[in-house]
MIDRENVEX-504566 format. One record per residue (C-alpha): x, y, z; residue in three letters. Coordinates in steps of 0.02 Angstrom, whole numbers. Example, Ala and Ser with C-alpha at 12.3 -4.5 7.8 and 13.67 -1.06 7.14 Angstrom:
REM MIDRENVEX-504566
      c1      c2      c3  code
     615    -225     390   ALA
     684     -53     357   SER
//
This chain:
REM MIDRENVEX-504566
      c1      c2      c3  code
   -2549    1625   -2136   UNK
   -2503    1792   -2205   UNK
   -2710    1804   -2215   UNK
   -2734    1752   -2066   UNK
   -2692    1884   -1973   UNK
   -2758    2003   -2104   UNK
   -2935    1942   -2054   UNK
   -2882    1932   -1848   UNK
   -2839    2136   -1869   UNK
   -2998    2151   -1975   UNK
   -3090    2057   -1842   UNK
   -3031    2121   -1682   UNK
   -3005    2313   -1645   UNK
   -2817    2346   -1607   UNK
   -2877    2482   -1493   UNK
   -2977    2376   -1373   UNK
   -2976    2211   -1309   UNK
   -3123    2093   -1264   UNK
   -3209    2183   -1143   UNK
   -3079    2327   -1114   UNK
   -3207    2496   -1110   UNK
   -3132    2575    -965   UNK
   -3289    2671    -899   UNK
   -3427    2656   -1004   UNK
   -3392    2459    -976   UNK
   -3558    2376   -1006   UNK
   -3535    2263    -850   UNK
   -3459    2256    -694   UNK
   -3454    2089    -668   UNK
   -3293    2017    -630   UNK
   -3345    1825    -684   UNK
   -3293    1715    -798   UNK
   -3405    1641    -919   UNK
   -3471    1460    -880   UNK
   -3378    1410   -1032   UNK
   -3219    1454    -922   UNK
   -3260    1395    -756   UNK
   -3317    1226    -844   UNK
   -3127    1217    -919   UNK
   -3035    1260    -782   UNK
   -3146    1098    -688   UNK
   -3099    1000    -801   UNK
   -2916    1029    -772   UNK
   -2921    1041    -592   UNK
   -2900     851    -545   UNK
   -2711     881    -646   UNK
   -2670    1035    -592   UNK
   -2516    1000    -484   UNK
   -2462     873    -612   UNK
   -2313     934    -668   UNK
   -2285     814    -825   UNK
   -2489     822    -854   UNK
   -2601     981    -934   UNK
   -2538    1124    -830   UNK
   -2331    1074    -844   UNK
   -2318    1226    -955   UNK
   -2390    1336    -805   UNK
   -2303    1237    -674   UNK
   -2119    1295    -792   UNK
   -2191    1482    -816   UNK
   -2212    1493    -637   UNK
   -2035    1507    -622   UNK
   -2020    1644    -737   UNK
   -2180    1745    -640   UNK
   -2085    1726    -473   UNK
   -1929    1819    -547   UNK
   -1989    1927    -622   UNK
   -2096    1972    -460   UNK
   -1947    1952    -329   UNK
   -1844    2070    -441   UNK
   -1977    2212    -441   UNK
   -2008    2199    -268   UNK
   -1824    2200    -225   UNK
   -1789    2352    -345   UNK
   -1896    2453    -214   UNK
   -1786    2404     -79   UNK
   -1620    2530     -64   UNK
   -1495    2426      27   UNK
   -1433    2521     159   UNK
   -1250    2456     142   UNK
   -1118    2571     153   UNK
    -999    2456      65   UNK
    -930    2544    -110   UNK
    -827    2475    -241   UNK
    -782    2602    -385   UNK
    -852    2516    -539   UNK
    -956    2399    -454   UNK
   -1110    2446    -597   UNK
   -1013    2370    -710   UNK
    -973    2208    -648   UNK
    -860    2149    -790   UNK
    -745    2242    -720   UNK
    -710    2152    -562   UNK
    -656    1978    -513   UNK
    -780    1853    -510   UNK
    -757    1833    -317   UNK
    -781    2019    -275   UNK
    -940    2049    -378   UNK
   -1025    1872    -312   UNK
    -983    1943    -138   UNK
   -1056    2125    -137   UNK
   -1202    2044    -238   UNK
   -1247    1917     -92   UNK
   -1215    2057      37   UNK
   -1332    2183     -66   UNK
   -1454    2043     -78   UNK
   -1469    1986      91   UNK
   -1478    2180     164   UNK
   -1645    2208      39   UNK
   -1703    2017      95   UNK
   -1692    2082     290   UNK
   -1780    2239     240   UNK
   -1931    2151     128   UNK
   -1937    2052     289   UNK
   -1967    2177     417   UNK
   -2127    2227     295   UNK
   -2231    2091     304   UNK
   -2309    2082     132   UNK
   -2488    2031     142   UNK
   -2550    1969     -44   UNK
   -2694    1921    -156   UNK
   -2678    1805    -287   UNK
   -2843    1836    -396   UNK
   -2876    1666    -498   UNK
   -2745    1569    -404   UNK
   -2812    1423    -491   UNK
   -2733    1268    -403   UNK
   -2631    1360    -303   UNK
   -2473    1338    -412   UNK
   -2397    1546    -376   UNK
   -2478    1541    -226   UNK
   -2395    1423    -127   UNK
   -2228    1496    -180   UNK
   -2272    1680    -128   UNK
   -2341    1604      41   UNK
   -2139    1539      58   UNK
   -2045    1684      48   UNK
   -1986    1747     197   UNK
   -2059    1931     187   UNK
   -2236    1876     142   UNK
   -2356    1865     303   UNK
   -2497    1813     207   UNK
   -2582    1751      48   UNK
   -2767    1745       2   UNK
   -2807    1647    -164   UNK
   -2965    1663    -252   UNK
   -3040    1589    -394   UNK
   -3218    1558    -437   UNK
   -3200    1375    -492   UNK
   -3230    1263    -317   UNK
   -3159    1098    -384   UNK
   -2996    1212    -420   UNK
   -2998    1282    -232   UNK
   -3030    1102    -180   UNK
   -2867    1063    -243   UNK
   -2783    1210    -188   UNK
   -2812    1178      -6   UNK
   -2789     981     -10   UNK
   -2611    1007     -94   UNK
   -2564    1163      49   UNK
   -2604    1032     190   UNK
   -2423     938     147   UNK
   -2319    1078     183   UNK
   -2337    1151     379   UNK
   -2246    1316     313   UNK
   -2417    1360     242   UNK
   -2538    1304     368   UNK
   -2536    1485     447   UNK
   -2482    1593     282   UNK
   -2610    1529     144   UNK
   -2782    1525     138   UNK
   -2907    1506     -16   UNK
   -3077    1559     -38   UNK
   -3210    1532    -188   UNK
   -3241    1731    -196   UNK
   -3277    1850    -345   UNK
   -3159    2006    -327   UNK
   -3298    2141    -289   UNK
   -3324    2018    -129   UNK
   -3161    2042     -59   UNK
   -3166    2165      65   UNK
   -2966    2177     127   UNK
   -2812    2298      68   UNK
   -2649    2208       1   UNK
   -2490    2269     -20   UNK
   -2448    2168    -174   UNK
   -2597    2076    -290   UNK
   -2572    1964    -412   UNK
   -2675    1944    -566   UNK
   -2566    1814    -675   UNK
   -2631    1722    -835   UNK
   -2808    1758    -802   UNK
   -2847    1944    -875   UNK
   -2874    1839   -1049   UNK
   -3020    1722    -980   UNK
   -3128    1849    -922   UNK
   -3254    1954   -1013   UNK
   -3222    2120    -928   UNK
   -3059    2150    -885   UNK
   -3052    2319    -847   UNK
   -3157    2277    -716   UNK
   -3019    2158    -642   UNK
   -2913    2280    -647   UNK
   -3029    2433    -577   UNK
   -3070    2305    -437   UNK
   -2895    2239    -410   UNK
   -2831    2428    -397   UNK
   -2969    2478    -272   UNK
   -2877    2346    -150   UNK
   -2708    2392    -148   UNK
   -2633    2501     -38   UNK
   -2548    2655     -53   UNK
   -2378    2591    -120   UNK
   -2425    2405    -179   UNK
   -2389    2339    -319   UNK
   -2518    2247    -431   UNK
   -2430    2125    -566   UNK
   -2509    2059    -707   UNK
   -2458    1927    -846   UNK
   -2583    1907    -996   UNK
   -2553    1883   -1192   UNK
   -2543    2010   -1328   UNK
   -2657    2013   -1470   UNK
   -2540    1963   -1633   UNK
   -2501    1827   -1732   UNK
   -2370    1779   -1644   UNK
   -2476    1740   -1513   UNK
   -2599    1643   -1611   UNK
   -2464    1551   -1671   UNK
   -2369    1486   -1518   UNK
   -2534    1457   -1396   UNK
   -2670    1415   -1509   UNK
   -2578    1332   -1646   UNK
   -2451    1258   -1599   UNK
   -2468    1256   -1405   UNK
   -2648    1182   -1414   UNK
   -2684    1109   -1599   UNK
   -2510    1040   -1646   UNK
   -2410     992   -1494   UNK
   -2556     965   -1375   UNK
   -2439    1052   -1227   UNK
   -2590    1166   -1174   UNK
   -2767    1099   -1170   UNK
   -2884    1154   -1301   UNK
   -2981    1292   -1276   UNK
   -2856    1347   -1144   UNK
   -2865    1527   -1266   UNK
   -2969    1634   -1359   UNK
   -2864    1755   -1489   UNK
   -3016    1908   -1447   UNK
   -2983    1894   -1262   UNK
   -2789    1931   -1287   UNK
   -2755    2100   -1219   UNK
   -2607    2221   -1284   UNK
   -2460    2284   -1162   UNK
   -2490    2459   -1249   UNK
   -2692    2445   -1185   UNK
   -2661    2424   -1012   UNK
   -2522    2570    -989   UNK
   -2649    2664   -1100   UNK
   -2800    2606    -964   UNK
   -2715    2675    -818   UNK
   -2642    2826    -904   UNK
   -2823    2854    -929   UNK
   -2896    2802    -782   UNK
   -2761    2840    -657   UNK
   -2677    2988    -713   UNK
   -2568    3031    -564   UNK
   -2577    2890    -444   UNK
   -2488    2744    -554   UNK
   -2297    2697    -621   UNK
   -2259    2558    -718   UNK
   -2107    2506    -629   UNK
   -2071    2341    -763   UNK
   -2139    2258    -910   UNK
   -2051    2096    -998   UNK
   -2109    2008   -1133   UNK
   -2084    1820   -1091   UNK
   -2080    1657   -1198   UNK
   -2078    1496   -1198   UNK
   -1917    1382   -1267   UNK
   -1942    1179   -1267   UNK
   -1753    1134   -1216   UNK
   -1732    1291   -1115   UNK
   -1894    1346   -1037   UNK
   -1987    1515   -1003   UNK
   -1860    1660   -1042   UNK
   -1888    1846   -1013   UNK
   -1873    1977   -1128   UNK
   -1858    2153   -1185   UNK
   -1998    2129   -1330   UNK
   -2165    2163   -1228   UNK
   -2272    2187   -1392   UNK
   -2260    2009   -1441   UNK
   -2331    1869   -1362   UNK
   -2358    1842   -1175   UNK
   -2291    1980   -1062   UNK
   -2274    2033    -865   UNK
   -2322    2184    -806   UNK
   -2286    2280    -627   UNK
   -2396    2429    -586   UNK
   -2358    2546    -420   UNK
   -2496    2627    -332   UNK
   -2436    2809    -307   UNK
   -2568    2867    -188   UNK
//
């Protein structure tokens, strides 16, 4: 195994990832291959299976939405007066007390996300798995899902017709990113940075719609042999829980080569407000972690200006 990964680091350039050149990219195309598109068809008939192909996703999902709700309510400053000496260390209080300021806290940032109406694109939304569950919360007015595989949309829209909550909050397009012509104030580009060919230009593109303030979020996969190991190997090869050919080792991408991207490219109009590194644990689920060199990973990103 041990030479293994001697030939991946040999064989892939730690210092850029598939298709990662920043400005002198070679293309500007933010497609998939056909290879892609044609895997993500086949999958699309299973896609709100939860025991089928995509039940991995389906549990991750609840990892992405955390980690998204507790970015977006760390920009919120309640505007409670209430103060409890010690309250940052909650260990120090009963139970009862610290559940109680908690909820209040909570509720006074959930009021304020409401009154701002998030409007927010989910860039290869797939079957519409995160998608739907933005389009619940109360403080999103509306999400837009692309994805350039139209059996995937299909199912997308047929599975948002059984719950009226979405009928006037979601809507799904087949649509490239450099087609979309509307600002969001949050955009989502989750587990799909490592099936493209240029991602840079997903993220150029992605940046170029937010608004002053939004926050784009990302989840991809970093380029080790960790990685290998747990999607490749064993994920697809030994215990058949993702499809095969799901992932592609030279399309991972590095937490340390994005930050360095927009350090590069955006200077003075970016923060990243969060990264976690996040794995999967058979009896327990998708956990989040402080280790966001290894494996798969969430990112937040804050437009400045």
């Amino acid at each position: 195994m041990l030479r293994t990964f001697r030939r991946f680091s040999t064989k892939y350039n730690p210092s850029l990832a598939s298709g990662f050149h920043g400005k002198n990219a070679t293309s500007t195309s933010t497609s998939a291959s056909q290879d892609e598109i044609h895997h993500f068809q086949q999958l699309a008939p299973s896609w709100w299976d939860v025991w089928g192909p995509q039940r991995i996703l389906h549990k991750m999902n609840l990892a992405r939405m955390d980690f998204i709700q507790k970015v977006l309510f760390s920009q919120v400053k309640a505007k409670s007066d209430t103060f409890v000496p010690g309250f940052n260390h909650q260990e120090l209080l009963p139970k009862t007390v610290s559940t109680a300021i908690e909820r209040e806290l909570n509720n006074d940032i959930r009021s304020q996300l409401g009154e701002k109406h998030l409007k927010i694109l989910d860039i290869g939304c797939g079957g519409g798995i995160l998608a739907e569950c933005l389009a619940r919360l109360p403080y999103v007015s509306t999400v837009q899902g692309i994805d350039l595989t139209p059996q995937c949309i299909d199912v997308a829209k047929e599975h948002a017709k059984s719950d009226p909550i979405l009928k006037n909050k979601l809507s799904y397009k087949v649509q490239s990113l450099e087609d979309v012509t509307d600002r969001f104030d949050v955009i989502t580009c989750l587990e799909m940075l490592e099936h493209v060919d240029q991602p840079s230009e997903i993220l150029r593109h992605a940046w170029g719609k937010l608004n002053p303030g939004g926050i784009l979020f990302l989840s991809t996969i970093n380029r080790d042999l960790v990685s290998w190991f747990t999607t490749i190997f064993m994920g697809e090869q030994v215990l058949g829980i993702v499809p095969r050919g799901t992932h592609h080792l030279s399309k991972y991408i590095n937490a340390a080569e994005i930050e360095d991207w927009f350090r590069n490219e955006y200077p003075r109009s970016h923060e990243v407000l969060d990264c976690k590194g996040t794995m999967y644990l058979p009896l327990t689920g998708w956990v989040n972690h402080d280790c966001t060199r290894i494996g798969n990973y969430f990112m937040a990103v804050k437009k400045l200006k």
